[in-house]
C-alpha positions as CSV (number, residue, x, y, z in Angstrom):
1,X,0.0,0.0,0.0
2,X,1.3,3.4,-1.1
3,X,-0.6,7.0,-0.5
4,X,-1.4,6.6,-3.5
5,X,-3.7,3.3,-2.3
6,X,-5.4,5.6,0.7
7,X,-8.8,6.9,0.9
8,X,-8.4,10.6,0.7
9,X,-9.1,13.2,2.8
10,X,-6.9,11.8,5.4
11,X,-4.4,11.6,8.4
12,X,-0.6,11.0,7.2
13,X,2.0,10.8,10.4
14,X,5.8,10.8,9.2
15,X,6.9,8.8,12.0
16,X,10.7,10.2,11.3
17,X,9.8,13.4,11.4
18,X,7.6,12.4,15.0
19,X,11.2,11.1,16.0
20,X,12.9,13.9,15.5
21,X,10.7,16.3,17.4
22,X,10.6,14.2,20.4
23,X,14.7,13.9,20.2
24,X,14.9,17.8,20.1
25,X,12.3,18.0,23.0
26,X,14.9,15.6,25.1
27,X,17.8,17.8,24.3
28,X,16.1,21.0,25.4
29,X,15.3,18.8,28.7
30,X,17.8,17.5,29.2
31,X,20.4,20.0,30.4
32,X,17.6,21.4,33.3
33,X,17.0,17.9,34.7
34,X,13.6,18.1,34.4
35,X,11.2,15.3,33.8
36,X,8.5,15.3,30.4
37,X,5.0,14.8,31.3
38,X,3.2,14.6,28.0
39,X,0.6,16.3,26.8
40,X,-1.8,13.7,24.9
41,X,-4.7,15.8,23.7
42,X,-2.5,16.3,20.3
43,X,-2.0,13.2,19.5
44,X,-4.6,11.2,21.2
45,X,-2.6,7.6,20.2
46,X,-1.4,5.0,22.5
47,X,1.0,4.1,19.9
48,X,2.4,7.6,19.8
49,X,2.5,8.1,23.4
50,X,3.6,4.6,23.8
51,X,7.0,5.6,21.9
52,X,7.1,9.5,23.4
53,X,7.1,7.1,26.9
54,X,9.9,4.7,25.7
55,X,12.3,7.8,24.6
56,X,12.0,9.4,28.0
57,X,11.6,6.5,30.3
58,X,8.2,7.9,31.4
59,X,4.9,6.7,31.4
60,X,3.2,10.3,33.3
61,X,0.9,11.6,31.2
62,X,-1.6,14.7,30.9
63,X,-4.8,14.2,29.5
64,X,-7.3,16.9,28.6
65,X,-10.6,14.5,28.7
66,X,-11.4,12.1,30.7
67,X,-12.1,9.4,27.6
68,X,-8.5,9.8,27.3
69,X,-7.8,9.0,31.1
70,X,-9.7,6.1,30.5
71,X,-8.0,5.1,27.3
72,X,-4.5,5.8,28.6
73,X,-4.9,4.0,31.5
74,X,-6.6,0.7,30.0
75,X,-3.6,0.7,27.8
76,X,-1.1,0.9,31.0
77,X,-0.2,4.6,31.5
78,X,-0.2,5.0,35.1
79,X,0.4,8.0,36.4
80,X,-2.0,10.9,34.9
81,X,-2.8,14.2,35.3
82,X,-6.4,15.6,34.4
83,X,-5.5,19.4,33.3
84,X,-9.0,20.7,33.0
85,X,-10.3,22.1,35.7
86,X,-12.1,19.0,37.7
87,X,-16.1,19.5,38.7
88,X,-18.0,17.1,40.8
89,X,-19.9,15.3,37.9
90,X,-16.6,14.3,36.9
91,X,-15.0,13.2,40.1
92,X,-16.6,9.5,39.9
93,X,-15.0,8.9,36.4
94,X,-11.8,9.8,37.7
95,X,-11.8,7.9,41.0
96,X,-12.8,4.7,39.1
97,X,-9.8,4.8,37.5
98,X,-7.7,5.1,40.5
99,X,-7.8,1.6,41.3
100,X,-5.0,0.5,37.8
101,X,-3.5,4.4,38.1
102,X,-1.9,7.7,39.8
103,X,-5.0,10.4,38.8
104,X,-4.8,13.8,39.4
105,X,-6.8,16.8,38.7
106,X,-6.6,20.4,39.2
107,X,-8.7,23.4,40.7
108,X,-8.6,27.3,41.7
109,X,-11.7,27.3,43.7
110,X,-12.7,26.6,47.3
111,X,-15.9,25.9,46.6
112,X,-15.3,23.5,44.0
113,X,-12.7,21.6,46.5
114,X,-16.0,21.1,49.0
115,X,-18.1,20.4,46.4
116,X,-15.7,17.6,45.2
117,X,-14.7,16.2,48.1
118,X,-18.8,14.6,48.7
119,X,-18.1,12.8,45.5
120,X,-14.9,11.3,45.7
121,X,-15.4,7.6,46.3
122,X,-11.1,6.8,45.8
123,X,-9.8,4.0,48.5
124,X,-7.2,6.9,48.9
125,X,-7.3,9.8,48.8
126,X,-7.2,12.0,45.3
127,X,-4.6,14.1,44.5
128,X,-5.4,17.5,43.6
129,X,-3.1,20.3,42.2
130,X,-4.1,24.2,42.1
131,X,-3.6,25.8,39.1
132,X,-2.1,29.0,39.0
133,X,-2.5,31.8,36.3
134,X,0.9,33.0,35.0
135,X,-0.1,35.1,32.5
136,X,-2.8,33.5,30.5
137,X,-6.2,34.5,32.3
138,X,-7.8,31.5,31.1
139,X,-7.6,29.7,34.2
140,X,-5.7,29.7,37.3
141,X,-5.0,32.2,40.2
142,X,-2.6,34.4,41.2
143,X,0.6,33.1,43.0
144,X,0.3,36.0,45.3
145,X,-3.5,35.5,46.0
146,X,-5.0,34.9,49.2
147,X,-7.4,32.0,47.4
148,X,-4.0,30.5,47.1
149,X,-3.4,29.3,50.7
150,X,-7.2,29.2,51.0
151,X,-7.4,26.5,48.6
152,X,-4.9,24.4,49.9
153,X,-5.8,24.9,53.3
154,X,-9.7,23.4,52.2
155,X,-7.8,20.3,50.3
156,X,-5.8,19.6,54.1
157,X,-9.2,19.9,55.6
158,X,-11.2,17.2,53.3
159,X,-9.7,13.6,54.3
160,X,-10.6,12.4,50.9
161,X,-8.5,15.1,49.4
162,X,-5.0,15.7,49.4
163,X,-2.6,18.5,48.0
164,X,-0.8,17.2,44.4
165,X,1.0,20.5,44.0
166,X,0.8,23.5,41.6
167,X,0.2,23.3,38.1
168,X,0.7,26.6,35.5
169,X,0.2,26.7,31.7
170,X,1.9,29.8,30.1
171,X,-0.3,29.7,27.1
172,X,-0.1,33.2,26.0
173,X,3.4,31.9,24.9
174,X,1.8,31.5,21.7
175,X,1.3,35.2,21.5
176,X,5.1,35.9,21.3
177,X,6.6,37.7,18.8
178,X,9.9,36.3,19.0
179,X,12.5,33.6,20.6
180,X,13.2,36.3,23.1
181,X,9.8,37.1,24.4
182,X,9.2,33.7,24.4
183,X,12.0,33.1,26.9
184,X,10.6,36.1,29.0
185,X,7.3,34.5,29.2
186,X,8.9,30.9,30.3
187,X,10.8,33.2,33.1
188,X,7.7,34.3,34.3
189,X,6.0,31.1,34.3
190,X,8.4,29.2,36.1
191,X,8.3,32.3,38.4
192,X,4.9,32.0,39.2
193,X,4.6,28.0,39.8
194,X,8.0,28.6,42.0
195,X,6.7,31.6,44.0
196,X,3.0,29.7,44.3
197,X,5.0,26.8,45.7
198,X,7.5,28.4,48.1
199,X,4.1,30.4,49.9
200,X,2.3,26.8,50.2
201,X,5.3,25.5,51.9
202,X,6.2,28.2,54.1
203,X,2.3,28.1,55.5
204,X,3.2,24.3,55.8
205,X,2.0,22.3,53.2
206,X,3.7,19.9,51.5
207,X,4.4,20.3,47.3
208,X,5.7,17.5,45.6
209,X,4.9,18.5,42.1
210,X,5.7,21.5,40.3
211,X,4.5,21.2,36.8
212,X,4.9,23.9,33.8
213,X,5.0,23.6,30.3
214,X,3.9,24.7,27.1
215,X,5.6,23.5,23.8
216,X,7.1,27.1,22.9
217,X,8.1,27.4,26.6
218,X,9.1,23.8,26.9
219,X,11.8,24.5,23.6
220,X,12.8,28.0,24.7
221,X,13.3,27.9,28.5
222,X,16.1,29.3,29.8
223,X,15.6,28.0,33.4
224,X,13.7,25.1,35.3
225,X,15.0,25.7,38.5
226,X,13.1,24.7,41.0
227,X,10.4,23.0,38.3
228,X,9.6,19.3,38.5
229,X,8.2,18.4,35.4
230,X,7.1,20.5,32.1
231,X,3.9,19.3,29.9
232,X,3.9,19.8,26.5
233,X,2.3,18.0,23.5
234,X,1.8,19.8,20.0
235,X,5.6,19.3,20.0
236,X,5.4,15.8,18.5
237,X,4.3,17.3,15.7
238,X,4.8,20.6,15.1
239,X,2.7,22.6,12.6
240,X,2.4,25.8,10.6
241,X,1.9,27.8,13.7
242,X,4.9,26.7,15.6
243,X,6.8,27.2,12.5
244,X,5.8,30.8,12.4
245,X,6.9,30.8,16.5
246,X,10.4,29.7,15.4
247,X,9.9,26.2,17.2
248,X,9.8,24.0,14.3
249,X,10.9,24.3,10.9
250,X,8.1,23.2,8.4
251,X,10.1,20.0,7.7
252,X,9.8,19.2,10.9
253,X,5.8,19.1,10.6
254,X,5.1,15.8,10.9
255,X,1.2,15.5,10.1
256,X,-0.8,16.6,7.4
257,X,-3.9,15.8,5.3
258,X,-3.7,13.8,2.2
259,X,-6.5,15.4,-0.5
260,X,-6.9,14.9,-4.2
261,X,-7.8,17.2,-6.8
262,X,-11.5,16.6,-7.6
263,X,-11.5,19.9,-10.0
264,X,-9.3,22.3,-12.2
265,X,-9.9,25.6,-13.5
266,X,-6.9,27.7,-14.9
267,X,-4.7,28.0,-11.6
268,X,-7.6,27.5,-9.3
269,X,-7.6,23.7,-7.5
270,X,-10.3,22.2,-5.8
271,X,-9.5,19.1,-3.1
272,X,-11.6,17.2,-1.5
273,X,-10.4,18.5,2.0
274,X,-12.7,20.9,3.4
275,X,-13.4,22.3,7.0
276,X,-14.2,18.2,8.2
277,X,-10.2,17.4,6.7
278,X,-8.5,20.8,7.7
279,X,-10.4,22.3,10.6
280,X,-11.1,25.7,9.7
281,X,-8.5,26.8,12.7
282,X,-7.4,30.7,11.9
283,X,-4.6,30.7,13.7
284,X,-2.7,31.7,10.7
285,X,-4.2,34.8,10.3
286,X,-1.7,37.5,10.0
287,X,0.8,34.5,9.6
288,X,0.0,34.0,5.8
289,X,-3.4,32.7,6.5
290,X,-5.6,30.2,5.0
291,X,-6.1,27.0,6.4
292,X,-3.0,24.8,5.2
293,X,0.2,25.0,3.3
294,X,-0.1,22.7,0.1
295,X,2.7,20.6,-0.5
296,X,3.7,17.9,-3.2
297,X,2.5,14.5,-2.8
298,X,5.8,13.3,-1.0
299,X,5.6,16.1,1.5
300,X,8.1,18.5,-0.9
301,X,7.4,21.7,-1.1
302,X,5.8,23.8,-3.9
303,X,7.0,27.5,-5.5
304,X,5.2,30.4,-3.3
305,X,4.1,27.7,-0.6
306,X,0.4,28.4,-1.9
307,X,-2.6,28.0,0.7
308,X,-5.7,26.5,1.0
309,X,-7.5,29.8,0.7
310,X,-11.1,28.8,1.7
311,X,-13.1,26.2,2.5
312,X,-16.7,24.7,2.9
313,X,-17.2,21.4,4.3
314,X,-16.0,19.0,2.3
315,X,-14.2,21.0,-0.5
316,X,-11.2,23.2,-0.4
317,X,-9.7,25.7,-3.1
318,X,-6.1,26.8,-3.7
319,X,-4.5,29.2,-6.3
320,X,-1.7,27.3,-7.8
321,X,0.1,28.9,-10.8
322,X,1.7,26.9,-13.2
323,X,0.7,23.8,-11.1
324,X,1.0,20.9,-13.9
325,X,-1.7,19.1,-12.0
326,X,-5.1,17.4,-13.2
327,X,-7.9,15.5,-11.6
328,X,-6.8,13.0,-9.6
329,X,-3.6,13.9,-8.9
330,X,-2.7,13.8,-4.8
331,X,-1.2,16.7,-2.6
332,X,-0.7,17.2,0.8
333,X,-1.5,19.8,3.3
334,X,0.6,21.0,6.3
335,X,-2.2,22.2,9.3
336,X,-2.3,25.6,10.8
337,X,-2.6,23.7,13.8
338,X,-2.1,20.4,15.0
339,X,-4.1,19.6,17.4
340,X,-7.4,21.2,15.3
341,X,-6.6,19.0,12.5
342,X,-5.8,15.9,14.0
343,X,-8.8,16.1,15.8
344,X,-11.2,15.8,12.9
345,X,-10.1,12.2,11.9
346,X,-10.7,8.7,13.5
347,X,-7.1,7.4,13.0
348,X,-3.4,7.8,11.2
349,X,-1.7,6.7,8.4
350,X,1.7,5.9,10.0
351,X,4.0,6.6,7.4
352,X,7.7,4.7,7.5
353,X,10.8,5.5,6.9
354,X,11.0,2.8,4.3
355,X,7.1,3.3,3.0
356,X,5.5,1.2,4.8
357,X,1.9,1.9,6.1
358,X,0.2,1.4,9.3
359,X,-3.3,2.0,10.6
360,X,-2.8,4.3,14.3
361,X,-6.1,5.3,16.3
362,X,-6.9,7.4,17.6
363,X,-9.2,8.4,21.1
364,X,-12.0,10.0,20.7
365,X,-14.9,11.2,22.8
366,X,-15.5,13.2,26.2
């Protein structure tokens, strides 16, 4: 079977290019000391993660959903981190899984710690960590809060609770407009999760876990000191978006949709990869735009790296000059962002170094 042989639209992973991302993720580690937890929500595959764990010698994940706890954990990963801020409807998922795992969420409420501590049904107690906003204002609190010790303080008092540590996501990273604010914003995150930590301890409670991380952050860190672990997961496989961050050169993208031309008109080509192949993530707005960087059937790349300029559901249209192609000729399209993309398909076509083709699934679901 060839790419030629696949059902298009669909999910190609270059599994060397995979590799190579998660070896330049280990050498940007590994001079801080500072463990990986990985972030699965991008690639939502036990194989991948399976391999990400073998590189690094770690099985601790982060999961966004709790499908993927599930998933992750039937499939032997078993220490995991929830990073979406836990409610009580979702406590008794969590807890079932405690009996094969480590689980872990977060919070940055009092009264969500009371309200989950009536639904915990754990033998032990469960782990949570408060998350702390360094920047972001998504979610989180301030390191200098008083809801800080608050917080931590209700988790003491709840014998079915107990404090995991503090967990910060600098997200706003991705807002950066170069390597060098990048690094400021990594300062300030590991700042924050640092500063939460040394107030928790100094009121006398214990912190085991100090956990950071974006993927820009994660590359472009100057320091971890005093940081325990760093979560990051677009970095397996890079995409447009990164590449405009100076994180990834674009042959380092290691996903993309395959698509066929379905119509020609003068320079004008029409795919069969819509919004449902490509997402119709914007992220690349002011970056060159469009929804996907059109490459050659082999992943080369073409003269003006053209974009998929618009898109309905199931089509897409791209301004090609002097393109050479007909109907039924293949191309392949680099996301704006991972994670969007990826998400709109069932499964991977693991692509070898030596051609070889593999079928790779991926989790879905809530």
């Amino acid at each position: 079977m060839s790419l030629f042989d696949l059902p298009t639209p669909c999910l190609v992973l270059d599994v060397g290019a995979m590799h190579r991302n998660v070896g330049r993720m280990m050498q940007a580690l590994r001079p801080h000391q500072v463990a990986l937890r990985q972030h699965v929500k991008t690639a939502k595959s036990i194989e991948v993660a399976g391999q990400i764990a073998e590189i690094f010698g770690t099985r601790a994940i982060t999961v966004s959903t709790l499908a993927e706890a599930e998933a992750f954990v039937e499939a032997g990963f078993d220490d995991v981190l929830y990073a979406v801020g836990l409610v009580p409807q979702k406590v008794a998922r969590l807890c079932a899984l405690a009996e094969f795992a480590d689980v872990s969420g977060i919070v940055d409420s009092l009264d969500v710690v009371v309200a989950i501590a009536d639904q915990v049904t754990c033998e032990r107690p469960l782990p949570l960590g408060i998350e702390i906003d360094v920047g972001q204002h998504r979610g989180g609190i301030d390191p200098e809060s008083d809801a800080l010790l608050a917080i931590a303080d209700g988790i003491a008092s709840q014998r079915r609770l107990e404090l995991w540590g503090v967990v910060a996501h600098a997200g706003h990273a991705y807002d950066a407009a170069d390597r060098d604010a990048i690094i400021a914003v990594a300062e300030a995150e590991r700042r924050g999760a640092v500063r939460a930590a040394e107030r928790l301890r100094a009121a006398g409670h214990e912190v085991q876990h100090l956990s950071i991380g974006s993927t820009p952050t994660a590359l472009f860190g100057a320091s971890f000191e005093g940081i325990t672990e760093v979560r990051a997961g677009v970095f397996v496989f890079q995409d447009l978006f990164q590449s405009a961050l100076g994180c990834a050169l674009k042959a380092d993208i290691a996903v993309s949709v395959l698509t066929t031309v379905i119509g020609v008109r003068g320079d004008e080509l029409l795919l069969d990869a819509g919004g449902i192949a490509l997402s119709k993530d914007r992220s690349m707005d002011g970056r060159g735009g469009g929804y996907g960087e059109l490459r050659t059937v082999d992943g080369g790349p073409i003269e003006g790296a053209p974009r998929v300029h618009s898109v309905n559901q199931e089509h897409g249209m791209a301004s090609v000059p002097d393109h050479g192609l007909s109907v039924g000729d293949r191309l392949r399209v680099l996301p704006n962002h991972a994670c969007m993309t990826a998400a709109q398909h069932d499964h991977y076509w693991a692509l070898g170094a030596n051609g070889t083709l593999s079928q790779w699934p991926r989790v879905r679901g809530y």
